[in-house]
C-alpha positions, 0 to 999 in steps of 0.5 A: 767955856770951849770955843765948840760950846760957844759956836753950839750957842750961836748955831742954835741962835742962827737956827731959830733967827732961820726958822723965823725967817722962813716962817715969816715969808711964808706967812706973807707969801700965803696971804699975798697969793691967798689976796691975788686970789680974791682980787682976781676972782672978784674982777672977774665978778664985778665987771659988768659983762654976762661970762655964759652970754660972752661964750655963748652970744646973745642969741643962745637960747635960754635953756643953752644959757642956763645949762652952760651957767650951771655948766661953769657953777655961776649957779652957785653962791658967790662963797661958794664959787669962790671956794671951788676957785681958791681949791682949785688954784691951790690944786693947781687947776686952773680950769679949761679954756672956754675959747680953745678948750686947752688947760689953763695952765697951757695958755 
């Protein structure tokens, strides 16, 4: 067997112990960020604070409440907020600030 043979071998080795890396942290990399996802969107649910009253004031009226509610999609299933929220994330949009009207990804 040449030594050129031999060296083929190993780099065809390295190549798939490579690919197998990657593939590895990918995979963790995707359900790690998949994972901060979902908690961060679910704190964002379960703290006990009304999001359209926190904008708008106690004092809005209730036409104001429920437009802006609609406005923001917490009209919608809580599956299916969550997945605008995940699209969105994965499409880079991070939504507008409610207190400066900036892009997300600005503040």
């Amino acid at each position: 067997m040449s030594a050129v043979e031999n060296e083929g071998g190993r780099g065809s080795a390295r190549a798939v112990a490579l690919a197998s890396f990657i593939g590895r942290f990918l995979v963790i990399a995707i359900t790690t960020y998949l994972g901060l996802l979902a908690v961060t969107f679910f704190i964002g649910r379960v703290i006990p604070i009304d999001p359209v009253l926190a904008v708008l004031g106690d004092r809005a009226p209730a036409n104001v409440v429920e437009r802006t509610r609609r406005e923001m999609g917490l009209d919608l299933p809580l599956i299916e907020q969550f997945y605008i929220y995940v699209k969105s994330a994965l499409n880079g949009d991070f939504g507008t600030s409610v207190l400066t009207t900036n892009p997300g990804w600005v503040q």
